[in-house]
Steps between C-alpha positions, in 0.01 A plus 500: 500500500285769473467470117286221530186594628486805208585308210267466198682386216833458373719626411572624814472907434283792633186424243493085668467617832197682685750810536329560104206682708760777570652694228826633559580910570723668276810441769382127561499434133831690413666285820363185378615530164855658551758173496712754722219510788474251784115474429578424122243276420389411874146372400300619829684829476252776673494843710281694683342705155421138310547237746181304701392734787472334883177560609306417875106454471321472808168350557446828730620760303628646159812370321842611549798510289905484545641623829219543604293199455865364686450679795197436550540133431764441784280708726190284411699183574664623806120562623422143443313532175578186253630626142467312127862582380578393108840435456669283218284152466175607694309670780663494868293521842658721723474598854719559745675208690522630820086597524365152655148625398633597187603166409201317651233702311771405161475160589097498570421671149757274316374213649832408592484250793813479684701443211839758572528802303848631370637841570674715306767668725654857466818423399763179614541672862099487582499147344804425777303608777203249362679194448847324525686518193803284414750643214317274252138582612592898488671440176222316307270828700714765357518352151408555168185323484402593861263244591299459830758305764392277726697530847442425826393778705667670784280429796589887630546708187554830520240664211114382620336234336154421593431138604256463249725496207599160533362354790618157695825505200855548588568645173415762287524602147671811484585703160662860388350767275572386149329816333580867530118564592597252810728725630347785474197370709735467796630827461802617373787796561265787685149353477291672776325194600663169368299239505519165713854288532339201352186387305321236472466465130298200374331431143217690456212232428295288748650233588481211224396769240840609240671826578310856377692651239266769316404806658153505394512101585659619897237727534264240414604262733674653754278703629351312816858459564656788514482895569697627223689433172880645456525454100691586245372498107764266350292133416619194630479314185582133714416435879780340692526482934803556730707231508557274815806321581730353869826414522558141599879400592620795314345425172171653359150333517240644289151515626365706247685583144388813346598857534851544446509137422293429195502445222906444528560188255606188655785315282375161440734183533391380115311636173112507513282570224256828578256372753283647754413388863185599708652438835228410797234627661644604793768805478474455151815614248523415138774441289553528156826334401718436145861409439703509793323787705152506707311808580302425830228753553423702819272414782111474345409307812200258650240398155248547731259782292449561112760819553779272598417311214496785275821659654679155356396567175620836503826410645564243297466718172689770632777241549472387165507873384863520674644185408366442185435117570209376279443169724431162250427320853328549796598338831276490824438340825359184474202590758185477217327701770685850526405816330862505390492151313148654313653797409800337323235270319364809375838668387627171359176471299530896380869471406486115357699366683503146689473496859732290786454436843730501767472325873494782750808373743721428122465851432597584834822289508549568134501857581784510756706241245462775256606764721808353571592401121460153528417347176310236572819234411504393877184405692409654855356483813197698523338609823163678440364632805157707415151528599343353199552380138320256282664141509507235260251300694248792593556509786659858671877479509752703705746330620638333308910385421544395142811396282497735188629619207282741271390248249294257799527450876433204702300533872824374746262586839236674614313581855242263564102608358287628743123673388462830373151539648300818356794622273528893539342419851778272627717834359372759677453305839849287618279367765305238241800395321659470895167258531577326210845412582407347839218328326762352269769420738162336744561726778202638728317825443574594875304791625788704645706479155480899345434327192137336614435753717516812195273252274163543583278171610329510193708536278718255712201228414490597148857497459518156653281338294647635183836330679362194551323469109702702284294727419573864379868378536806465284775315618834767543850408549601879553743679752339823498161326663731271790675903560122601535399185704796554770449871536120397593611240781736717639268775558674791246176505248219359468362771171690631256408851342832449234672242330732293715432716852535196720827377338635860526377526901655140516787591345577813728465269789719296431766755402518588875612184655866482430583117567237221459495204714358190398318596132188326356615176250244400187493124422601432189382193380557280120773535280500609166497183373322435128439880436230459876597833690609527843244646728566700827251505777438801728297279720779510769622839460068568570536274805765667618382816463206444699711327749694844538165725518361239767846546708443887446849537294482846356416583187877649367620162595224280279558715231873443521500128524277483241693660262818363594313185431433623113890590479540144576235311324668700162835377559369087563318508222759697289758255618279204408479588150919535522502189601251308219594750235835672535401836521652808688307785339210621706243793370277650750184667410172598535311747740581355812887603453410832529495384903877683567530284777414129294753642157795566727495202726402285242771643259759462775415129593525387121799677440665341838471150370618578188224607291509796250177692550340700224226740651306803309717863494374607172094462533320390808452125600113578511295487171597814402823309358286207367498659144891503448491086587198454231710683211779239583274160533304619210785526282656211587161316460 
């Protein structure tokens, strides 16, 4: 709750939290010390004489204060003017959602891409005219925790959105005022002027930079983005973001744990001594963990920049502050490569303590195990579905189906290697990893594919010779890049400006064909014989594919057969390890389950033929749950 981001110290009292800057009035301090009062020892007690004072600076004019810096806040937002607004665990953007240029001039000094902004809606009836809300969506909306909901949105709705707050996506991530300054910005009882029905509210950095959480920090940085700061003096001792979650067949699906959220302990299925793990690079969380209880931190994010790095570090002690774990071990992702794995080298080294590592796709699959209480008794099958993780051989794994328990894991299947030519640059641009699949799969570079014709002739040369030798390329077995590949050939993206934009534009495709005819089949070749993994090749599902764009089959219906084809590649490999093994458990995980559309079909088809599927509820299946699934195979390494 709120409590978190103002801590200091424990115990948990007025001095330990940044409140301390305020000393109580006379009628604050008799209230909070009466036993009789309702405010008896509430530590962030505060009125208008002693408490932190709301105040609007403008880059055009002098500050204002209370109502009025209010009023003229809503007024400056209504007039399309983009707002810094501190509320519990950082810095917000503001502007209004309706104001196209508004938003576009938000998104061109973020540096935002296309990437889909949340809004922040008046109350639950605005957020009802944005999006369509079953009773579990506008429960989890209206809750407690209140984080950002992602819901698919009404293609008509009755409050203005402008286009450009999520454009080409049939969702969007919608979320209520959590803080009394929230509501007041709208307007409240007889406000002249209330302000606009919704906001977009994002996290006030640039993209890839950590969230802003000091005022002479926002000013600092903020600046070229913004035309005002609505502040109030109260320190944010801790940053944490807006949580993100969807419902998916009436259960929860965390995107992104934090607000609300963390650091909630998660009860652990057996005793662990006090250890620490350093989570990933990308979406990082750490966890600190000891007896039967792990304390999973908020979102930090990407390790892209020395002040991600350095917002680890301070999360990481803060958590140790609260939980008073004092870890003897630290775990981390095997990768030797990521800032993350450095950084625990350097804590284990300051603390003394030994350091383990832990295969990416375990942790995932350990992760969800631990979620559901398993522990680790019974072995499972583990489908990890990602972008990228380090695998045993070197090469770039993602997906992957293992049989696991938390102590050790053996590879069952994988999809077939195909080059990773130019790393980052095979990343950002679906079209060369669309190349390399053909390549792989020795199918023609045909002029009227999209893929060839978005990849420039030189680079086209270049790429093909790094094809043909091997250089600049690392073999990858991973889902995420075949998503990427497919999007390319059909035509939805050929350039990403965010993580995973052609799987999500896929994804939405397919969402809008209601029956598919004749899906896509992998050949899955080998058994599992002598420990030798099965391997499945997406050199038909490619041929096929370019068999469909040749015929001119729309794009809705690739996408669709192409999934339905990953529903049923799952459940043959899932039932192949039945068969040779006897298992019926099967753990899904990894980022490419955050695709609604893959989790529930998936999840359905297992459970039809008598499978009992264990997916992620509790922390997201992308590596922001990695660090739960490290505590649990380093401690039962």
């Amino acid at each position: 709750g709120p409590r978190f981001t103002i801590v200091t110290g424990l115990p948990y009292d007025r001095d330990n939290t940044t409140m301390v800057d305020f000393p109580m009035c006379d009628d604050c301090a008799q209230e909070y010390a009466d036993p009789g009062d309702r405010r008896f020892h509430a530590q962030p007690i505060a009125c208008p004489r002693c408490g932190p004072v709301l105040e609007l600076v403008t880059v055009d004019g002098s500050p204002r204060s209370g109502e009025a810096a209010l009023a003229l806040a809503r007024a400056r937002l209504a007039n399309g003017q983009i707002l810094a607004v501190k509320g519990l665990g950082g810095y917000h953007l503001a502007c209004d959602a309706a104001d196209e240029r508004a938003v576009a001039e938000l998104r061109r000094r973020k540096r935002r891409g296309d990437k889909p902004f949340a809004v922040m809606a008046a109350d639950v009836e605005v957020a009802r005219q944005l999006v369509s809300l079953d009773a579990t969506e506008e429960a989890l909306l209206t809750g407690i925790r209140r984080p950002i909901v992602l819901a698919a949105r009404k293609p008509t709705p009755a409050t203005e959105i402008a286009d450009s707050v999520a454009p080409g996506n049939p969702d969007l991530g919608v979320f209520l005022p959590y803080t009394p300054l929230h509501i007041l910005l709208f307007g409240v009882g007889d406000d002249a002027e209330p302000g606009p029905r919704a906001l977009v509210m994002t996290s006030g950095n640039l993209s890839g930079e950590p969230i802003v959480i000091g005022d002479d920090e926002a000013v600092e940085r903020l600046a070229p983005l913004v035309d005002g700061w609505l502040r109030h003096g109260r320190r944010i001792r801790i940053p944490c973001d807006d949580s993100v979650s969807r419902v998916v067949s009436g259960i929860e699906l965390p995107i992104r744990r934090s607000r609300g959220y963390a650091p909630t302990p998660i009860a652990l299925p057996f005793e662990v001594e006090p250890m620490l793990a350093a989570g990933a690079d990308l979406k990082n969380t750490c966890c600190v963990a000891a007896g039967r209880y792990a304390w999973v931190s908020q979102h930090i994010g990407d390790m892209e920049d020395l002040a991600t790095v350095e917002a680890l570090g301070t999360t990481e002690r803060h958590l140790e502050m609260l939980t008073g774990v004092r870890p003897g071990l630290v775990v981390t992702d095997n990768h030797p490569g990521y800032h993350s794995t450095m950084w625990a080298s350097a804590k284990a080294t300051a603390l003394g303590a030994p350091v383990r590592g832990v295969q990416h796709h375990h942790a995932h699959i350990a992760s969800v195990m631990g979620e559901h209480g398993l522990d680790g008794s019974e072995r499972v099958i583990g489908v990890a579905f990602d972008g990228t993780g380090y695998g045993t051989d070197g090469a770039i794994w993602g997906g992957e189906v293992l049989v696991a328990d938390y102590k050790d894991f053996r590879r069952f299947a994988h999809l077939g290697y195909v080059p990773l030519p130019g790393g980052d640059a095979s990343v950002q641009r679906p079209y060369r990893m669309a190349l390399s699949h053909l390549h792989t799969a020795h199918l023609p570079w045909e002029e009227w594919l999209p893929s060839v014709d978005a990849c420039p002739e030189l680079e086209r040369r270049v790429l093909r010779h790094q094809l043909d030798t091997g250089f600049g390329c690392v073999p990858t077995s991973s889902m995420g890049r075949l998503f990427d590949a497919v999007s390319s050939l059909a035509g939805v993206r050929q350039v990403v400006d965010y993580e995973a934009e052609a799987a999500i534009e896929l994804e939405a495709l397919a969402r809008a064909v209601d029956k598919v005819d004749q899906p896509y089949a992998f050949a899955v070749g080998g058994t599992s014989v002598r420990g030798a993994p099965v391997t499945a090749s997406a050199a038909a599902v490619l041929a096929a594919v370019v068999d469909d764009v040749r015929r001119g089959t729309a794009a809705e219906v690739v996408a669709a057969r192409f999934h339905l084809a990953v529903v049923h590649l799952v459940a043959e490999l899932a039932e192949a390890a039945r068969r040779e093994l006897g298992l019926d458990t099967v753990a899904l995980g990894g980022g490419v389950f955050q695709n609604s559309l893959l989790l529930r079909e998936t999840s359905s088809r297992l459970t039809a033929v008598g499978f009992r599927v264990l997916r992620p509820q509790l922390l997201p299946p992308n590596d922001a749950g990695l660090a739960l699934g490290q505590i649990l195979v380093g401690a039962s390494g």
